[in-house]
N, C-alpha and C positions, 0 to 999 in steps of 0.2 A: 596916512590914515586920515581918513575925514570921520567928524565924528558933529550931531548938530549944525550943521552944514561948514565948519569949521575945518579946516586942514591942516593937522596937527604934526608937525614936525618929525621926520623920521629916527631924530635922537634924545624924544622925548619917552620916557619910560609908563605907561600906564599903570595906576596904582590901586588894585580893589583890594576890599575888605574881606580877612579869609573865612570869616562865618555865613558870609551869603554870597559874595563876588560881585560886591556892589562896586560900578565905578567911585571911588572917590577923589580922583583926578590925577594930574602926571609928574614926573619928577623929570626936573630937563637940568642939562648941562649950563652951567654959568659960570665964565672964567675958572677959577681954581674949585668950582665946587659944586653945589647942585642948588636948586630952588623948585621950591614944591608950586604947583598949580592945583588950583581946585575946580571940580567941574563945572563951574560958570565963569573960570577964567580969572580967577583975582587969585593974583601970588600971597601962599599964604607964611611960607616958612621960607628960608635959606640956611646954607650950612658951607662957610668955608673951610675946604680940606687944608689951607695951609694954616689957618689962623686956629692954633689950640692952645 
């Protein structure tokens, strides 16, 4: 997927908002867990699946 002339990984998850379906950026895979992107690219969340 390109998206802003960027080329966005094909096991990156697109993430919109469900009252308008606004992009608000991707959710990608990282080691044991996922890490949010936001759409100008600055990782803004993580969440490790093994560490609870």
């Amino acid at each position: 997927m390109t998206t802003m002339g960027r080329d966005i990984p094909d096991d990156w998850i697109e993430y919109r908002r469900d009252s308008d379906h606004e992009r608000l950026g991707w959710i990608m895979p990282e080691g044991d867990g996922f890490a949010a992107i936001d759409v100008l690219g600055v990782r803004t969340a993580s969440h490790d699946n093994m560490g609870v």
